[in-house]
C-alpha positions, 0 to 999 in steps of 0.5 A: 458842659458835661455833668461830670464837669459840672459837678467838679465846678459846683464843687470848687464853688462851694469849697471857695463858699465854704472857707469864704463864710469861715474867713469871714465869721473869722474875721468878724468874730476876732473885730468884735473881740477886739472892740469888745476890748476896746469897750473894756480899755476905755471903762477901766480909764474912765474908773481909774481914779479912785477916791477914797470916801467914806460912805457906801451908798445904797447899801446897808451891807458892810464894806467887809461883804461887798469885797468878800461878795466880789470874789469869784474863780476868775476874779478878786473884784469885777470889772465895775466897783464903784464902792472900790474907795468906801472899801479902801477908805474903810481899810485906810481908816477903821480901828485896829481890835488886833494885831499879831505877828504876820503869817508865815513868810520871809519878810517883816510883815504884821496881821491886823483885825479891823472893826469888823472883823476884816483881817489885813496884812500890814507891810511896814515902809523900809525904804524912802521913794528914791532908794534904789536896791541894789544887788540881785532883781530879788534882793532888799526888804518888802517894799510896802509902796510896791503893794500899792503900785502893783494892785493898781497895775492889776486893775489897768491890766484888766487881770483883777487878781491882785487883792485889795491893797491901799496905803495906811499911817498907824501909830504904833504907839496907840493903835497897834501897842494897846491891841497886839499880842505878846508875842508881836508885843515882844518883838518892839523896841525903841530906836532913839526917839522912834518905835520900831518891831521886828515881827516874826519871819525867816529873815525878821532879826531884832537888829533890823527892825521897821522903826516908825517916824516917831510913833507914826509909820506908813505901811500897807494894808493888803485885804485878806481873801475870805476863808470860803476861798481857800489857797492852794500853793504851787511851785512855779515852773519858772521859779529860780534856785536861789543857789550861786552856781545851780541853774533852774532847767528854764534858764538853759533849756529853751525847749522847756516850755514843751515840758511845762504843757505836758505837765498838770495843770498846764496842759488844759485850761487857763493856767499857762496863759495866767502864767504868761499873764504873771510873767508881763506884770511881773516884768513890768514891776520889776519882780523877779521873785514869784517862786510860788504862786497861790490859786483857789483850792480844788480847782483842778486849775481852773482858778486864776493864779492869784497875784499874791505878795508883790512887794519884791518889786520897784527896787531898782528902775534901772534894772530889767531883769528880762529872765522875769518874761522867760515863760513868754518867749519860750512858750510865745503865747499869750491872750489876745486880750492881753495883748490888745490891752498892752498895746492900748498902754503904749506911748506913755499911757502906762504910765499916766494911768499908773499915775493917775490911779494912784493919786489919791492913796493915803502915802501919794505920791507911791512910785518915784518918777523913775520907776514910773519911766521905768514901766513904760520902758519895760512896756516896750520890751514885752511888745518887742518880745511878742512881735519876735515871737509872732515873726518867728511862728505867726499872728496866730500862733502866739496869740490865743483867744482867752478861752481857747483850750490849750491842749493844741498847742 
């Protein structure tokens, strides 16, 4: 054989050489990924039922540090909590030193002080389990029980942005009276034989006020993130209008997505994919009214977005509202780990982890079994809507590794 040709053939072998190694490393790097969240799946089943105790053991710190302690850029708790339910008990069951009116917002809402020093946001029941909200996917009061099922979804999501959230009874009468300032003092009243307030809020009126069973009313109680990490709050590029007749730009350009990846802090780093993250659980809760989102201060986007203020959802479980996955079918990206974790849900898991997780809050049962059906259901159509998006551009278009800059798409 000539020498010429024999270059030409080492050099075809070692092109083939070359992309076989790359295939290969390919190959095994995406199996250990995804064994890695298989690992992952199975520890957040096995820790799902959390059983609130009182006692925190082999600590002297308090449950307010270790849950301040937790808090990290990427992350409200991490993945292992086994002090998860002396910290909820504590937020179930410690003395309320203060109350006052909620924080600004739109809805009724109350802040307590615990012993302690903890701050939480108290949400009062409006709606009995069964009723269903009717109208617009963001119509009705908060629903207090929306907070609790949408904490623990976060934990079966793997995402750990949610804050904190467990349910409470509190008697108005001798815990929240004898403590609250004027100005929440103010605003209570009776209502036949049962106390009620009305707060201060946007849409808080005296004539709709949260009215207690008597002196006994079941709320909420979401942690407060501590005051190291401050909040910064940010339009969402797939907020609505509001307005009857005004369409946002997302809901008739399709190409919109485009736009968005040019735009800070979408352009780099985690945050469209923490968007498409927010748009699956929020679908899956039924919320559809995430206008804005919070994140950590100064963080040039490389913050989670925090799952802040849930409790526009679990309105209405016959209602799937599918502009809610707008940002996933018009980018059609999303985690490989998100996805892997979604598809680990399917053919009724959801719903039983939800179930399961939940078991063992103060106001169990938290979701009616509709709603329970209901995110099984819309588990099904984020999975459809993916595999639409993977037919029309490929596997690996639209899944991206969690780290992955996003500066190439």
């Amino acid at each position: 054989m000539k020498l010429k040709q024999r270059v030409v053939l080492l050099a075809i072998l070692l092109v083939i050489f070359i992309f076989t190694k790359v295939f290969l490393i390919d190959n095994l790097d995406t199996s250990a990924a995804n064994r890695e969240d298989q690992r992952a799946f199975h520890r957040m089943m096995a820790g799902l039922r959390v059983e609130l105790v009182s006692k925190l053991d082999h600590t002297l710190q308090s449950p307010w540090e270790i849950a301040s302690q937790w808090v990290v850029p990427r992350e409200v708790y991490p993945e292992e909590t086994p002090e998860l339910g002396a910290i909820m008990h504590a937020m179930a069951t410690k003395k309320i030193i203060k109350a006052d009116v909620g924080y600004k917002g739109t809805q009724l809402k109350a802040l307590l002080i615990l012993e302690g020093g903890q701050k939480v946001v108290f949400k009062p029941k409006r709606y009995n389990r069964d009723y269903v909200v009717e109208g617009e996917p963001y119509a009705g009061y908060d629903r207090h029980n929306a907070e609790v099922a949408a904490f623990h979804l976060d934990r079966i999501l793997g995402f750990r942005r949610a804050p904190l959230v467990v349910g409470r009874f509190v008697n108005l009468r001798t815990e929240i009276k004898p403590v609250a300032t004027e100005q929440l003092l103010s605003t209570f009243l009776t209502v036949g034989n049962n106390t009620c307030f009305y707060g201060k809020c946007y849409y808080c009126r005296e004539t709709e006020p949260a009215c207690a069973d008597g002196d006994t009313m079941e709320g909420s109680v979401t942690l407060w993130l501590p005051d190291v990490w401050p909040l910064q709050k940010h339009r969402h590029p797939w907020g609505r209008t509001y307005r009857e007749g005004k369409l946002a730009r997302w809901e008739y350009d399709e190409s919109y997505c485009d736009a968005v990846k040019k735009t800070s802090p979408y352009d780099s780093g985690p945050r469209l994919l923490d968007i498409i993250d927010t748009a699956v659980f929020d679908y899956l809760i039924g919320n559809a009214d995430r206008h804005h989102y919070e994140s950590f201060q100064d963080d040039e986007g490389a913050s989670m977005l925090i799952l802040l203020d849930n409790a526009k959802s679990f309105g209405n479980p016959s209602l799937d509202e599918r502009s809610i996955l707008a940002p996933l079918y018009q980018c059609c990206i999303i985690r490989v780990s998100t996805w892997n974790r979604l598809n680990s849900l399917k053919n009724g898991v959801l719903k039983s982890a939800l179930k399961s997780a939940m078991a063992h809050d103060p106001i169990s049962p938290v979701l009616s079994d509709p709603h329970l059906d209901a995110v099984d259901q819309r588990l099904l159509s984020v999975l459809a809507t993916v595999k639409q998006c993977t037919d029309q551009f490929g596997m690996d278009a639209v899944l991206v590794e969690d780290r992955m800059p996003l500066s190439h798409l």
